[in-house]
N, C-alpha and C positions, 0 to 999 in steps of 0.2 A: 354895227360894232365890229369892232378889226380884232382878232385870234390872231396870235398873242398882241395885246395893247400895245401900241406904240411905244405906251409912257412905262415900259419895262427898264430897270434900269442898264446903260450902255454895257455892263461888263459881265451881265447877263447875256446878252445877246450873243458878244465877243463868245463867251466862253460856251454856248450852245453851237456856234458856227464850225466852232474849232473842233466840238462834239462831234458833228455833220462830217467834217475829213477825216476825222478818225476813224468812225464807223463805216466810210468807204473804201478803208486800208483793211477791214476785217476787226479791228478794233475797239472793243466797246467794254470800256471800265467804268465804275464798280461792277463784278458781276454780278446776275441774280440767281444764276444756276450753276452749281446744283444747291439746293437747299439745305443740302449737308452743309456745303461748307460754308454756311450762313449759318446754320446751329453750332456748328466746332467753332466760327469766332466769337459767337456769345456765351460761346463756354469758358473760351480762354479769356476772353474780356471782363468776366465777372469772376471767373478761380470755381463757378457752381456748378453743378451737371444737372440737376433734376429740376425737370420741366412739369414737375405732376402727370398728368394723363395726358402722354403724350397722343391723343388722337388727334392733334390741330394738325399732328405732319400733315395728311392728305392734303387739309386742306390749302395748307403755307404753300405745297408745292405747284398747285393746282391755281392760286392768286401767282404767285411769282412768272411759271409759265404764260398767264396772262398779260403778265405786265410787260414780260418780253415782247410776247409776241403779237397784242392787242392793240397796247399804251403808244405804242410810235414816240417814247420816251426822246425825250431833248437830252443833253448831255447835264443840264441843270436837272432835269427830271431823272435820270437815273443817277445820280448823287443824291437827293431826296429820296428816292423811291429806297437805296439800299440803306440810308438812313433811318428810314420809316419802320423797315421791318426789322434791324439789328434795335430798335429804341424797343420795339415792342418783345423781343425776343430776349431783350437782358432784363426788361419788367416784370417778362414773365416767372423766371429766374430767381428775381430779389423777393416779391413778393411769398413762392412760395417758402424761399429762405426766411422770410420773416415771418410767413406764418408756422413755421417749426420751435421758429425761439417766442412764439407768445401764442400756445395753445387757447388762449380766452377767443382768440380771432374766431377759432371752427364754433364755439357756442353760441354767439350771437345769433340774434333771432330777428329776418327783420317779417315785421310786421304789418300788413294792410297796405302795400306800396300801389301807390298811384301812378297808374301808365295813361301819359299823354301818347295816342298813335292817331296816324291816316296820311294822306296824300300831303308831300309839301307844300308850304306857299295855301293852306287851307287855316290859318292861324294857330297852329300848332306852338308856334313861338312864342307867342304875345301870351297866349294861354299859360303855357309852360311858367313864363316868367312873372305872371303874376298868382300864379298857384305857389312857387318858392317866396312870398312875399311874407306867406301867411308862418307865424314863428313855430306852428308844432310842424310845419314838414321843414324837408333837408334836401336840397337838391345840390348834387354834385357840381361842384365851381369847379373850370376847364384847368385851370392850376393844380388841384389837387388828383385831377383824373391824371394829366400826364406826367406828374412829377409826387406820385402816392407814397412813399415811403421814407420820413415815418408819417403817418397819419395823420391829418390834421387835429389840432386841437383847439380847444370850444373859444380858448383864453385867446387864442393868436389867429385866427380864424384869417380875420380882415388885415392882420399884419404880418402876415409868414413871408421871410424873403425870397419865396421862390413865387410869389406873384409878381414882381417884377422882372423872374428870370423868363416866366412863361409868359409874359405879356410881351417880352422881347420876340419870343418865337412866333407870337399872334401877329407881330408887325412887318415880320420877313414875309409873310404870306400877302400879305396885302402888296408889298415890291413885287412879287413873285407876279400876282395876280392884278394888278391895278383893278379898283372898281369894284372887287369882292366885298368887301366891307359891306359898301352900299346894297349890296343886295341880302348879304346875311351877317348880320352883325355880329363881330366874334370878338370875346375878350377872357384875360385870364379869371376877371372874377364873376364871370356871366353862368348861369348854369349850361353845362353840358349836356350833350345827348348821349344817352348811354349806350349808344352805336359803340362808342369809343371803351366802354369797359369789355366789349365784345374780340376787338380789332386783336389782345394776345392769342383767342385762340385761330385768330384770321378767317374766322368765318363772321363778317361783320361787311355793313354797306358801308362802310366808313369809308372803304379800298373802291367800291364801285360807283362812290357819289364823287370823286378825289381824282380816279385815272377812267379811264374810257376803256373798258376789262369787260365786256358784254358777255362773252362764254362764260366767266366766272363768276358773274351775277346771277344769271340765269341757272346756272348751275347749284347756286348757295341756295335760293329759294328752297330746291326739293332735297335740302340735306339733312340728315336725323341734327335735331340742334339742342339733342338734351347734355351734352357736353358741354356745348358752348352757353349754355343759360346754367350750369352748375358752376363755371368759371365766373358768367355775370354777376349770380350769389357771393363766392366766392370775396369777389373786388369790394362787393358792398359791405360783405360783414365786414374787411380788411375797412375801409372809409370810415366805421359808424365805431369801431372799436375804442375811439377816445371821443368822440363825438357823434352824438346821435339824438333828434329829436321826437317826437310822435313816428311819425312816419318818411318814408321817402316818397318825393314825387320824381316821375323819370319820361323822360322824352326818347322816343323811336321811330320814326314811322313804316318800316319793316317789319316792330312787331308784328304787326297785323298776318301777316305769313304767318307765323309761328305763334299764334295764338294755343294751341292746345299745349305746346312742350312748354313757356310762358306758366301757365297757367298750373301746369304738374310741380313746376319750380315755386311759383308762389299760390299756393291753393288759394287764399284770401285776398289775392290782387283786384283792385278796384280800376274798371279800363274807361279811358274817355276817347271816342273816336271822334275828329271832326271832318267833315264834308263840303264838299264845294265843289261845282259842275267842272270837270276833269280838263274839257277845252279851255277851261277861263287860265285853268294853272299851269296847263303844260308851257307854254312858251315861256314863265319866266323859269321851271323848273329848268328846261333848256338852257337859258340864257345862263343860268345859276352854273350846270353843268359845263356849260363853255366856256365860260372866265374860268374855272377852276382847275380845269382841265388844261388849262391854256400855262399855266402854272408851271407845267411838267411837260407840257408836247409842242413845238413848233407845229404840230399835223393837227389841225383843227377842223372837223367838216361839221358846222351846224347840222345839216340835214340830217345825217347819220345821225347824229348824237341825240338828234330832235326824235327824230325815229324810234332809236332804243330806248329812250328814254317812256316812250309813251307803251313800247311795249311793254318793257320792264314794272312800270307800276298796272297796267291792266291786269297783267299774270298778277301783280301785287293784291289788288283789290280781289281778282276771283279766287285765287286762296283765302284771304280775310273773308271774306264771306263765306265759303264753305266752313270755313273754322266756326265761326258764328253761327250758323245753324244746325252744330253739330254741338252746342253746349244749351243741357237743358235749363241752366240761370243765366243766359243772355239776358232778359230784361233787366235783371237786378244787377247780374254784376256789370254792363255795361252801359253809359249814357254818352247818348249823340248828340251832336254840336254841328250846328248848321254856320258857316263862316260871316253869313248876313248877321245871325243874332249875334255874332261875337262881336262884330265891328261897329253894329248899333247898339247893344248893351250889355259888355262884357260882365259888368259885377253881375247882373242879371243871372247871367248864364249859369258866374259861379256859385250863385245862392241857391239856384234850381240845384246843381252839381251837387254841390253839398247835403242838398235836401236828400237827393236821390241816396247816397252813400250810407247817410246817417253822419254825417261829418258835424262839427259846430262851426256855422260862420258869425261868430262875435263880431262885436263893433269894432275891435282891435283887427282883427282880419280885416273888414273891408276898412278901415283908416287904413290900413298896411296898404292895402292895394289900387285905393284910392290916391295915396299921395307916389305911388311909386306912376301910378299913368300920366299924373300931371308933371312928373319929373322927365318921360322917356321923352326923350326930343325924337321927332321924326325926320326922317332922310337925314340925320346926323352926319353919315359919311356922304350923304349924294342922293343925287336921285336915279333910281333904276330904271333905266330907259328898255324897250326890246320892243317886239312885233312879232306877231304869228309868223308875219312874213320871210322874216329872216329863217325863221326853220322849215317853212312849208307844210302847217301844220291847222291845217282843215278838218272842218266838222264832217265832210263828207269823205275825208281819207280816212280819218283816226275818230270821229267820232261813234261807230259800231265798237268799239276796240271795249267803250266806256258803258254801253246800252244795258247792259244787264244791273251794270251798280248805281246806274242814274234812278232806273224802275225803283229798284230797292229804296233808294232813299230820297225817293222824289224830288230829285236834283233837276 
């Protein structure tokens, strides 16, 4: 596979090339530094000042520095990239503007929330998406995460005009990235991962699965993240305030790091980890990071990316585990998902799930989930091709990397 796809379209390319002479003159617009005067134009952009707790500076400053100087950003890429972070910084803004003018937002309570986490490309998705099937949970539609204000409501749910404004923005990523699609399927009414309620306070993988930021990935893992999971709170009470069902289900697979701050945030959260031999996942994780990445960087080096990438989730996994055996209701509050049983008998999976929880799985739940699997079409946008080989990524280079969390769960 060729970084960046060929089938980019021509005035992309043009306008990255033009990028390339400019940045050889010393010149490289939009800036991303200094980070002030990325918060001063989201000030003036919105007329707002108060960011709430402001402790994300560190972290805003700490991504951006990355992105300068990690991301090997295309000239398309840093017009996204200074996009990205002014969209999230005047969100942050509105939101807690809005939570001033409707004090009922700080009361809501959410209750029993359901965390899908683990390694990508382990069926975390298909999971996800057929747990939002069932009518008492709520899982966040990619529409209403990035365009939250005002709140969805129950009446207009499937009809709000800004599913077609975000569905737009889902399609410019696919031009950006040809071939994305087909490897993670992304739409405005799909449920989100809640990476993205994370991304205001910018300590979120959303920034490290998106640009090639290694220092500031690796960095985010060991950072206090009880801030940033009061702001997660925070988005969800804002989402459920006019609309809210039994519970929320939510997809992450970095929770797993921060399993204890997680867990301080929501004492009653119910976790589902699923599993899958880490060699079998890495290369399309790779392959996923490469097109994406390719998005933003004419500077694409598999190998590299294949590399950090397998480092970044072992340090992943060996936090998750430390955290796990540091909590003395593991058994109960947590239930593991092996990726064979999910792909040979998904309802199976989730009626054990449910059993373990104390959840009800009624006959309307699985009709729910039953006709939603004979509807997904498979390889809908394509088929996702890759190879170990393209990243160089051997049982006997990086398979030790995995050895401690394969024992654990007899992978």
């Amino acid at each position: 596979m060729q970084y960046p796809s060929p089938n980019q379209p021509t005035a992309i390319k043009l306008l990255n090339r033009m990028g390339r002479g400019l940045s050889k003159l010393g010149i490289q617009r939009p800036s991303l530094l200094p980070t002030a005067a990325l918060i001063l134009q989201a000030r003036r952009k919105t007329g707002l000042t108060d960011f709430g707790d402001e402790s994300f500076i560190p972290a805003l400053e700490k991504l951006a520095a990355s992105l300068e100087h990690e991301a090997n950003l295309s000239q398309m890429g840093r017009i996204g990239v200074h996009r990205l972070l002014m969209e999230n910084l005047t969100l942050r803004l509105n939101l807690i503007e809005y939570r001033k003018q409707r004090p009922e937002i700080a009361e809501q309570k959410i209750t029993r929330p359901l965390f899908v986490l683990g390694l990508p490309r382990t069926g975390t998705t298909i999971l996800y998406e057929l747990l939002a099937q069932d009518p008492a949970h709520r899982a966040p539609s990619t529409w209403e995460v990035a365009d939250p204000i005002p709140p969805a409501q129950r009446q207009t749910y499937h009809r709000d005009p800004r599913i077609a404004e975000v569905e737009k923005g889902v399609q410019k990523l696919e031009l950006l990235a040809p071939g994305f699609q087909a490897i993670h399927a992304m739409g405005a009414e799909l449920p989100q991962e809640c990476v993205a309620l994370l991304a205001p306070h910018f300590l979120s993988d959303q920034f490290g699965v998106t640009f090639h930021i290694p220092e500031y990935r690796h960095w985010a893992l060991h950072q206090d993240m009880t801030a940033a999971y009061q702001w997660h709170k925070q988005f969800l009470q804002h989402m459920q305030v006019d609309y809210m069902e039994q519970r929320w289900v939510l997809k992450t697979p970095p929770h797993l790091a921060y399993l204890d701050v997680l867990i301080k945030q929501y004492p009653d959260a119910a976790i589902v980890q699923t599993h899958r031999a880490p060699m079998e996942v890495l290369p399309s994780i790779a392959s996923l990071s490469c097109t994406l990445h390719s998005a933003f960087s004419d500077d694409i080096d598999p190998v590299a990316i294949a590399q950090g990438e397998a480092e970044y989730f072992s340090e992943m996994l060996k936090l998750g585990m430390q955290q796990r055996a540091a909590l003395t209701d593991e058994d109960s509050r947590i239930f593991d998902v092996k990726f064979e049983d999910m792909i040979a008998a998904p309802l199976k999976v989730i009626e054990d799930l449910y059993c373990h929880f104390g959840f009800e799985f009624t006959d309307t739940v699985r009709n729910a989930m039953e006709s939603y699997l004979s509807q997904r079409p498979r390889d809908k946008h394509g088929e996702h091709r890759y190879t170990p080989e393209q990243f160089c990524l051997t049982q006997e280079k990086h398979g030790s990397l995995f050895a401690d969390y394969c024992r654990r769960f007899d992978l």
